[in-house]
C-alpha positions as CSV (number, residue, x, y, z in Angstrom):
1,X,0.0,0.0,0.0
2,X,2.8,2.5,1.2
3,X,5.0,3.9,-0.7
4,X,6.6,5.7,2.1
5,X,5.9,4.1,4.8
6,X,5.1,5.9,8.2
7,X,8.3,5.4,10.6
8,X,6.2,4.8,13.8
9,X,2.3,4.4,14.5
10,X,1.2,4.6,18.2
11,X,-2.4,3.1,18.7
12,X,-4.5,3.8,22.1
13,X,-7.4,1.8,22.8
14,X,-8.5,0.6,25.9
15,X,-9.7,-2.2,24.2
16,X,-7.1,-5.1,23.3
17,X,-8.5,-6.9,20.6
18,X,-9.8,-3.3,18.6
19,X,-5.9,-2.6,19.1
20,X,-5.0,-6.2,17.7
21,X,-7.0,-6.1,15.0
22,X,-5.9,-2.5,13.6
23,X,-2.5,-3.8,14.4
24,X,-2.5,-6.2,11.9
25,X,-4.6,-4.3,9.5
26,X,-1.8,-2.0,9.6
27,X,1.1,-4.2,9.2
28,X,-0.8,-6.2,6.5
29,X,-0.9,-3.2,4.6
30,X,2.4,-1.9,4.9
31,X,1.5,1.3,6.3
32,X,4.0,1.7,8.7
33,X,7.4,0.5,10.3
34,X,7.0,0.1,13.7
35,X,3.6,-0.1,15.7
36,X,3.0,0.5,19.1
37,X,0.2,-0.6,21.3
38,X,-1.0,1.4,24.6
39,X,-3.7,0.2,26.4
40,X,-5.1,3.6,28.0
41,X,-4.4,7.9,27.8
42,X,-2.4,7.8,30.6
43,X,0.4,5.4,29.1
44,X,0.5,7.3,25.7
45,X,0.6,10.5,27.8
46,X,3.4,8.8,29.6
47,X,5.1,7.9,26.7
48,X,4.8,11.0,25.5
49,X,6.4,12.5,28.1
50,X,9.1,10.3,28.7
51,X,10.2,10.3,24.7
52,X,9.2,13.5,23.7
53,X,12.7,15.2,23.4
54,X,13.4,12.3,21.1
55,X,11.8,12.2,17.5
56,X,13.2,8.9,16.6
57,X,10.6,7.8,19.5
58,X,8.1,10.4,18.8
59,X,5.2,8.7,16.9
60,X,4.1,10.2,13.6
61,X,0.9,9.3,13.8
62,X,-1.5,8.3,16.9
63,X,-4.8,6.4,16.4
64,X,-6.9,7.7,19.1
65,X,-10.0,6.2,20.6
66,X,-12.5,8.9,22.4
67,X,-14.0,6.2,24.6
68,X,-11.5,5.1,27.2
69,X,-11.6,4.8,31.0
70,X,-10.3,7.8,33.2
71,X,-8.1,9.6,30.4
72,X,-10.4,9.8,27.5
73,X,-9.8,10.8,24.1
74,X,-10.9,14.7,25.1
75,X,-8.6,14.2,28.1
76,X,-5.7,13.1,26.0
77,X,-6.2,15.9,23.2
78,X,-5.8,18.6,25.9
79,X,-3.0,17.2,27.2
80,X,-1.5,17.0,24.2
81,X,-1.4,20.8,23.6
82,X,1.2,21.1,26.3
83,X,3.5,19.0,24.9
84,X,6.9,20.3,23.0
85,X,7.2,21.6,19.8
86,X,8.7,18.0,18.5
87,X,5.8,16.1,19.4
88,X,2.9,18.5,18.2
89,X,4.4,18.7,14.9
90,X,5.5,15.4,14.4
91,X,2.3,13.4,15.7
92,X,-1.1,13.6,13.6
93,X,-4.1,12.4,15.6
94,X,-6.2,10.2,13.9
95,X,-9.6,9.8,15.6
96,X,-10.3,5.8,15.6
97,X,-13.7,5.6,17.8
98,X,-16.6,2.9,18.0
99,X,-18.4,6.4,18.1
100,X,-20.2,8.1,15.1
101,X,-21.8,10.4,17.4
102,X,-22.2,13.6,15.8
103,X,-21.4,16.0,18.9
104,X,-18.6,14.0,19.5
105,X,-17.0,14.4,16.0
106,X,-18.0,17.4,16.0
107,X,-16.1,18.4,19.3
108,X,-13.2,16.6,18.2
109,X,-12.8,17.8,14.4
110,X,-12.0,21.5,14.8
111,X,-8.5,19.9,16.6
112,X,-5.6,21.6,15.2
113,X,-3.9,18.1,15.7
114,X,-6.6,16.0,14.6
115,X,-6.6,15.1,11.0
116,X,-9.3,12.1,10.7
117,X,-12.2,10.8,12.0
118,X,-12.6,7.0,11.2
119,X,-15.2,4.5,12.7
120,X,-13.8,1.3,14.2
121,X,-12.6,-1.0,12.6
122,X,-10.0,0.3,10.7
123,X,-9.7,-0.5,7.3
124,X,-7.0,-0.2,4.7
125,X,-9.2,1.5,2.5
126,X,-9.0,4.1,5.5
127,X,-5.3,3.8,5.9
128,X,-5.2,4.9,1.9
129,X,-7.0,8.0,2.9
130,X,-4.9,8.7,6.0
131,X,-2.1,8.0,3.6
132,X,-3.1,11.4,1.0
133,X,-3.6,13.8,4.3
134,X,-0.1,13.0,5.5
């Protein structure tokens, strides 16, 4: 699918097998080099933090769910304005929620560091379209 493949895709899902499965759909299509799996906001914030001075470790994009325990998708995207210059212009936010919930598109869309919106499951017809906004 690639021809340039993204260096390094971070997914965060509370949900193990949602995380499995784009896992695969993303290494089946060859859309990126590494993939990392965190299984809540708090861990990707913590990643984040720990590896954001670094942007060999910095991902380039983050599949985001909105529905998570404690640190939620809104939770995370606040955050996320706070981080440093090498993370907020290195990492798009792709949206990747069970939700198709108008209001909470609609809250999530005007993001300056969200560019996608896609329903679970991903796809790699989705990928492709990820692919031409990169």
């Amino acid at each position: 699918m690639a021809n340039n493949k993204v260096g390094l895709v971070m997914l965060v899902d509370d949900n193990e097998t949602d995380n499995f499965i784009s896992e695969k759909i993303i290494e089946m299509g060859g859309f990126a080099e590494k993939v990392i799996a965190m299984d809540s906001g708090s861990s990707a914030l913590e990643y984040l933090r720990a590896n954001g001075d670094n942007a060999d470790s910095v991902p380039d994009i983050i599949f985001l769910d909105i529905n998570m325990p404690f640190v939620d998708g809104f939770v995370f995207l606040f955050e996320f304005e706070s981080f440093s210059e090498i993370v907020k212009s290195k990492s798009k936010i792709v949206i990747l929620s069970s939700s198709d919930n108008k209001r909470d598109i609609d809250r999530i869309v005007d993001n300056q560091f969200v560019i996608n919106y896609v329903v679970k499951p991903l796809t790699t017809d989705a990928l492709k379209k990820i692919e031409t906004l990169l």
